[in-house]
C-alpha beads as a LAMMPS data file, in Angstrom:
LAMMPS data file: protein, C-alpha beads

237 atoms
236 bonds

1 atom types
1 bond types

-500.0 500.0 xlo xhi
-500.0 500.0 ylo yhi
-500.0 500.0 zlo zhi

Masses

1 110.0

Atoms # bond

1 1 1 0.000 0.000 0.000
2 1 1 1.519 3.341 -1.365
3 1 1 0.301 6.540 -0.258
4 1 1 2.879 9.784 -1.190
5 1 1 6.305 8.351 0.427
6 1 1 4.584 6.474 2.552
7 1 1 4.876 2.694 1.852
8 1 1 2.536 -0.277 4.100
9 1 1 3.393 -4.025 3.699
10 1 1 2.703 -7.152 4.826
11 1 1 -0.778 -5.903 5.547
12 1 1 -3.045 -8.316 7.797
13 1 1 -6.653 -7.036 8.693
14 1 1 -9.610 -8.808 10.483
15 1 1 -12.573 -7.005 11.302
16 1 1 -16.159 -6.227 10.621
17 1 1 -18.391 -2.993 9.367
18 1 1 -21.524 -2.523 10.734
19 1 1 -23.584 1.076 11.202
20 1 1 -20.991 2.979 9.128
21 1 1 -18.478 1.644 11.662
22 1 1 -15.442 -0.288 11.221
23 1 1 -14.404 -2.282 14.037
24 1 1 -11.047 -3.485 13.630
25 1 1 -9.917 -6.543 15.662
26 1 1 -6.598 -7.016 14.260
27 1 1 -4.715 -4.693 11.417
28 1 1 -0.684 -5.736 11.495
29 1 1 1.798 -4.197 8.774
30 1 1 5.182 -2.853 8.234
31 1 1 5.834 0.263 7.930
32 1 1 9.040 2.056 8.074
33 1 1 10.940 -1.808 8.506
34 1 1 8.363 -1.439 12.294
35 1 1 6.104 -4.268 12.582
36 1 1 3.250 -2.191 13.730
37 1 1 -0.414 -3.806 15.140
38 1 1 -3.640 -1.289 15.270
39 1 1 -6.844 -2.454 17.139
40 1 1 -10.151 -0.009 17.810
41 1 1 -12.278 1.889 15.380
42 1 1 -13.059 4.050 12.527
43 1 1 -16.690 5.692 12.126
44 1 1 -18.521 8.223 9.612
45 1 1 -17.422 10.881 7.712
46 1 1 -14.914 11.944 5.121
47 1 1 -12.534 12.120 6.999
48 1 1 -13.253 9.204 9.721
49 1 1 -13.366 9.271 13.255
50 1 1 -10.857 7.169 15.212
51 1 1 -10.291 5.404 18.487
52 1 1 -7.629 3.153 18.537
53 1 1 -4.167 1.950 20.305
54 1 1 -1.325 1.166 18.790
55 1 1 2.285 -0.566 18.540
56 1 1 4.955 -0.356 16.325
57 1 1 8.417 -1.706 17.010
58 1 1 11.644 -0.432 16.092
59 1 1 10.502 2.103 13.657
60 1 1 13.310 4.205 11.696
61 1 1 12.834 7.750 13.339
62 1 1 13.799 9.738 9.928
63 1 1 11.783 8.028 7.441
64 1 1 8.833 8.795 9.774
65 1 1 9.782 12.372 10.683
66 1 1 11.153 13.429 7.817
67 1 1 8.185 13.241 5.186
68 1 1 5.981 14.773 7.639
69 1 1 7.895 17.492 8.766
70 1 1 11.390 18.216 6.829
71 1 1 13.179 17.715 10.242
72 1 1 16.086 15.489 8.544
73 1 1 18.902 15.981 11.327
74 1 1 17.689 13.070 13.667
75 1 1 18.656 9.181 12.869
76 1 1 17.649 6.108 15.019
77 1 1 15.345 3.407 15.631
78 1 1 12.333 4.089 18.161
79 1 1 9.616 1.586 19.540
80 1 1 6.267 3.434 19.904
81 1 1 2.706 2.842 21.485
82 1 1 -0.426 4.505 22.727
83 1 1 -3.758 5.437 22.362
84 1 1 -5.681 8.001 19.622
85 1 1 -9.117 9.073 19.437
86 1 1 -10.408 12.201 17.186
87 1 1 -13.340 13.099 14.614
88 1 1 -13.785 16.300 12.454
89 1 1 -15.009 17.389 9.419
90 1 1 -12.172 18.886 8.377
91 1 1 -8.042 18.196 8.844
92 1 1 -8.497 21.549 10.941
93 1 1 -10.627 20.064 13.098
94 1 1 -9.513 16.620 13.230
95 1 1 -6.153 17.556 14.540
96 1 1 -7.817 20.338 17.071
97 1 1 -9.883 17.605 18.555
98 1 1 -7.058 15.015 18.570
99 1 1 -7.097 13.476 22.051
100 1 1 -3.692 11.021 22.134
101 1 1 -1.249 9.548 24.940
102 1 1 2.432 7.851 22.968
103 1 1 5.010 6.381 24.990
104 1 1 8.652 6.074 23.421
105 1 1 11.683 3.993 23.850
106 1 1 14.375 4.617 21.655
107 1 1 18.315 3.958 21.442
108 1 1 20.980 5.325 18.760
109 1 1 19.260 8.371 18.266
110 1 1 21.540 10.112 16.567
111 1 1 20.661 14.310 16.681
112 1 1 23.235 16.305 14.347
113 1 1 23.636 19.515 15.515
114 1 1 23.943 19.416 19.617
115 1 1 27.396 18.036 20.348
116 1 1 27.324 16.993 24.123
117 1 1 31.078 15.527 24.586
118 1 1 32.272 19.264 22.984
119 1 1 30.650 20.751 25.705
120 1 1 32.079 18.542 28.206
121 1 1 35.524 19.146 27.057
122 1 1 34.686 23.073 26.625
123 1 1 34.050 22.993 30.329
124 1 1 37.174 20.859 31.239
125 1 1 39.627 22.904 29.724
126 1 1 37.978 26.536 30.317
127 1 1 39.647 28.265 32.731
128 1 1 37.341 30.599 32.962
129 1 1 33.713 31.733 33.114
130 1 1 34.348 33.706 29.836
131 1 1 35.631 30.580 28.072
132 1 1 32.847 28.535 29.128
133 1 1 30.396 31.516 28.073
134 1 1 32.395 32.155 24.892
135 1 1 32.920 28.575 23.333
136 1 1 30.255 26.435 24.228
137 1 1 27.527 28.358 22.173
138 1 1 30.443 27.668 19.188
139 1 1 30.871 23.981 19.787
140 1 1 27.218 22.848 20.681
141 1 1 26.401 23.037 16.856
142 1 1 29.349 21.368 15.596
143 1 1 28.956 18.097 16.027
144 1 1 26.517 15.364 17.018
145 1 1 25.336 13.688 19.486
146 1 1 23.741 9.534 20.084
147 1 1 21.037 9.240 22.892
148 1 1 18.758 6.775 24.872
149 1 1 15.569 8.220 24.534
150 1 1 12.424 7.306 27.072
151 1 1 9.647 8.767 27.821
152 1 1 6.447 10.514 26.897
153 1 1 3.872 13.079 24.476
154 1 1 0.362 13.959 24.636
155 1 1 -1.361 15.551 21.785
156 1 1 -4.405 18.005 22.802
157 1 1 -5.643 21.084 21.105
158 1 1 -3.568 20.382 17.795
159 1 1 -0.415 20.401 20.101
160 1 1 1.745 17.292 20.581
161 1 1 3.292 18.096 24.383
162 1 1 6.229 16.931 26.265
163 1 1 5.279 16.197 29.912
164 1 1 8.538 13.808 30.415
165 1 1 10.830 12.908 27.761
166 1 1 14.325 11.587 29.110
167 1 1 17.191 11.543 27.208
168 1 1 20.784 10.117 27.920
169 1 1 24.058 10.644 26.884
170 1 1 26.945 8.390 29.010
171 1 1 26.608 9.973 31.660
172 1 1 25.153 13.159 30.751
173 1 1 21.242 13.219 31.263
174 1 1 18.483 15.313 29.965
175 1 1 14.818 15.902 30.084
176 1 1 12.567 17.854 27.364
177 1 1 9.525 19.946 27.913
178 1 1 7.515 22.169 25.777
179 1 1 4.953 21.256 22.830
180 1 1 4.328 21.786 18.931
181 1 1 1.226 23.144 16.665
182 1 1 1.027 20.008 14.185
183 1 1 -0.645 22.077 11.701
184 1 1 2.332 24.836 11.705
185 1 1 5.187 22.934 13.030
186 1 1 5.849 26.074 15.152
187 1 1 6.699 25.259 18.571
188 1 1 8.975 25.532 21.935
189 1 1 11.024 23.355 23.992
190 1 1 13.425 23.752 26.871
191 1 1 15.961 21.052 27.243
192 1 1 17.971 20.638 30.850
193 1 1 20.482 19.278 30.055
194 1 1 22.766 17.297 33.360
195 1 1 26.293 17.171 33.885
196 1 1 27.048 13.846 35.958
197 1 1 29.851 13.440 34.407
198 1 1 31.735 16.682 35.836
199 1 1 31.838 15.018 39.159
200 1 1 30.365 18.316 41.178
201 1 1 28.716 18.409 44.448
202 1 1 25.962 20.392 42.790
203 1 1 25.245 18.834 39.004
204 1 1 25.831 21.466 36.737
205 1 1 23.046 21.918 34.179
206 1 1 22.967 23.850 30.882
207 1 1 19.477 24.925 29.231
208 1 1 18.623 25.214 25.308
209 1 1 15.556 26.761 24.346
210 1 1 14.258 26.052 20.870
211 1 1 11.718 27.894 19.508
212 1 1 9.747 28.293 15.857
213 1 1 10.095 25.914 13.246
214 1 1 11.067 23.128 14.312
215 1 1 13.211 22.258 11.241
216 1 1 15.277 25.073 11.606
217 1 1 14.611 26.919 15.303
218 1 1 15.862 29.207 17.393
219 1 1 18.389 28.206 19.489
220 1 1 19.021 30.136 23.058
221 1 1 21.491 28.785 25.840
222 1 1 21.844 29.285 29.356
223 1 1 25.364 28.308 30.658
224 1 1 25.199 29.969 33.507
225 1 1 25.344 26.872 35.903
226 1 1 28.631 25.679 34.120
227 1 1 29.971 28.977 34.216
228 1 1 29.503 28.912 38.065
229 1 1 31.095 25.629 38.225
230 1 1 34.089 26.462 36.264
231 1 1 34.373 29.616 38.708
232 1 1 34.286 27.641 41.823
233 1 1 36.465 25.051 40.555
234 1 1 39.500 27.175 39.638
235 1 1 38.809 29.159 43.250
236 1 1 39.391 25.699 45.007
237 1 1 42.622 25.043 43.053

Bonds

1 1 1 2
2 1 2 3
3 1 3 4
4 1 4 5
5 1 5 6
6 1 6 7
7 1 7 8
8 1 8 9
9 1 9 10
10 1 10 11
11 1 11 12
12 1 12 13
13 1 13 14
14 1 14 15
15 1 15 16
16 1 16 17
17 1 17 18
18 1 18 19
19 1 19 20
20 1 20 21
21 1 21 22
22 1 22 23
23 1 23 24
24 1 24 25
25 1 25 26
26 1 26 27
27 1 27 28
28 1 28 29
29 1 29 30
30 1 30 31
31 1 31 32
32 1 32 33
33 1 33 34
34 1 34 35
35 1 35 36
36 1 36 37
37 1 37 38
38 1 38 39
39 1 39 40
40 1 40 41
41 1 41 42
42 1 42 43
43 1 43 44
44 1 44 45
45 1 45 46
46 1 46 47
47 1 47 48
48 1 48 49
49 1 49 50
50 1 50 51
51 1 51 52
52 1 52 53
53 1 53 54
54 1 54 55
55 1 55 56
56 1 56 57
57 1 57 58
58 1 58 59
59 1 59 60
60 1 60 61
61 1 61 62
62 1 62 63
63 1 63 64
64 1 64 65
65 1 65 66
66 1 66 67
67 1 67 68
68 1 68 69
69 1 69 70
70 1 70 71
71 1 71 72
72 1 72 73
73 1 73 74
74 1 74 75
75 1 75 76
76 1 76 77
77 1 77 78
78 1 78 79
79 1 79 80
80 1 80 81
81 1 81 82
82 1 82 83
83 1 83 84
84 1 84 85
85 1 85 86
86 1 86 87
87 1 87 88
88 1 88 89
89 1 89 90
90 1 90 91
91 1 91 92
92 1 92 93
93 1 93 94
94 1 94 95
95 1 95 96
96 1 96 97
97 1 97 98
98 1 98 99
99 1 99 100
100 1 100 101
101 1 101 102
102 1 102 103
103 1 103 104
104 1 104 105
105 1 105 106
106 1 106 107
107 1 107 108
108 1 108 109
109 1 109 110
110 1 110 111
111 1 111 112
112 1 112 113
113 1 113 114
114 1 114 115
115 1 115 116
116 1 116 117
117 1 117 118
118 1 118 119
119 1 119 120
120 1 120 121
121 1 121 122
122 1 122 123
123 1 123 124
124 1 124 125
125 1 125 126
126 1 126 127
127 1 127 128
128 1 128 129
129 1 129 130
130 1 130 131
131 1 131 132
132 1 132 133
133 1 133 134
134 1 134 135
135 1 135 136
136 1 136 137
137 1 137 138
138 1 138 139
139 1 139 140
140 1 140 141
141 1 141 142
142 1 142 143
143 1 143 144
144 1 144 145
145 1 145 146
146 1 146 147
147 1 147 148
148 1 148 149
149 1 149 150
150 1 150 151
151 1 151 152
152 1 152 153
153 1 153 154
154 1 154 155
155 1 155 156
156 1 156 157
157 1 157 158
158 1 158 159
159 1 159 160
160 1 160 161
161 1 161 162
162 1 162 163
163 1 163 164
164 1 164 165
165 1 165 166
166 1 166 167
167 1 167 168
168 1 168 169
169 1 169 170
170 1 170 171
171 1 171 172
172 1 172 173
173 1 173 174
174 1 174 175
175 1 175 176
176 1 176 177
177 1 177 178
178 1 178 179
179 1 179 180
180 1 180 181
181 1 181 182
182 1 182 183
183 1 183 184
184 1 184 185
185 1 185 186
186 1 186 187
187 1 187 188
188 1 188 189
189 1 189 190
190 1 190 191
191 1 191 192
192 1 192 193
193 1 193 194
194 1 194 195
195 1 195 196
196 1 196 197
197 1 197 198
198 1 198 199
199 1 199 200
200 1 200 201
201 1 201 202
202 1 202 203
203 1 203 204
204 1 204 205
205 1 205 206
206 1 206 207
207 1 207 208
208 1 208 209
209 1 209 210
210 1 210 211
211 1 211 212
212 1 212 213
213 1 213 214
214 1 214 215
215 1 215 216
216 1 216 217
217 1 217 218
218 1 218 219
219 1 219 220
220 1 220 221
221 1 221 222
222 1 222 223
223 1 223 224
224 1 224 225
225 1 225 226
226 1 226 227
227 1 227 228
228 1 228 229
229 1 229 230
230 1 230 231
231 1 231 232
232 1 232 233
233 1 233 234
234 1 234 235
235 1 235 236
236 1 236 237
């Protein structure tokens, strides 16, 4: 089954229609090399109404993201599941009235354009608060960085939200809030991101705010708590 770039195989479907409602007992495909499995309904309309839950199992994260939103700088493979329920009579509306709860678990994910381990090493070598403040906002870009991703979204209103998304990075950790508009891809997050690996009494933290498009956003950093750390550091030597 071929719909734009999106390609469905292996397709396995039991169910019955009855009332203008399709009750489906068992759908199973691949999609995206995921074996995925779909169970609940579609009813009326157009464009139909759906309840359903869902699983799909080591799903390639760019050939998912990237035709639906030109975001091309992430790589990985992700295992998804949840629960969707919506109805409209228009995509407008259907997305507005989008009521959905996705867990993730996800290792390699590979994001090009936050290099972690440069800011590490920024942050060993400064000896300074001005070199921490000066390079890191030059190194963070240049480079990449592979994660253990866990978590959770929701998706109310037309806006897919992160209440708890965990990421990991040796033994730098991370955790992602903010949300999206699906229709406009315009959004905000706040990452805070955790230094373990600095071996501080206090864990020093850096935040990055992205905002806008999400394909190309906004970037904003706060370095003050590595600043701080680098300060009290070279007082104690």
């Amino acid at each position: 089954f071929v719909y734009k770039n999106a390609v469905a195989e292996k397709i396995k479907f039991r169910g019955k229609i009855e009332n203008k409602r399709l009750d489906i007992q068992k759908l199973s495909f691949v999609y995206s090399q995921a074996q995925s499995n779909i169970i609940g309904t579609l009813y009326g309309g157009k464009i139909p109404g759906i309840n359903i839950s869902f699983t799909m199992s080591n799903a390639d994260i760019y050939e998912i993201l990237q035709p639906l939103t030109t975001i091309n700088n992430i790589n990985g493979f992700a295992s998804l599941s949840g629960v969707i329920s919506t109805n409209g009579w228009s995509f407008h509306e259907w997305l507005n009235q989008m009521d959905a709860k996705l867990l993730i678990a996800a290792r390699g994910v590979k994001v090009q354009g936050i290099n972690i381990a440069g800011v590490s090493n920024v942050v060993d070598v400064a000896r300074s608060s001005a070199d921490v403040f000066n390079n890191v906002n030059n190194i963070l870009t240049n480079g990449s960085t592979e994660f253990l991703v866990d978590g959770s979204f929701n998706i109310k209103e037309g806006e897919l939200r992160s209440p708890g998304l965990n990421i990991r990075s040796g033994l730098v950790t991370g955790s992602i809030t903010g949300g999206i508009k699906l229709e406009s891809l315009m959004g905000q997050f706040s990452v805070l991101f955790r230094f373990g690996n600095l071996l501080a009494d206090t864990t020093p933290t850096m935040i990055i705010q992205l905002s806008g498009k999400m394909d190309k956003p906004e970037i904003k950093v706060d370095t003050a708590s590595l600043e701080d750390f680098v300060a009290r550091r070279n007082v104690s030597k």
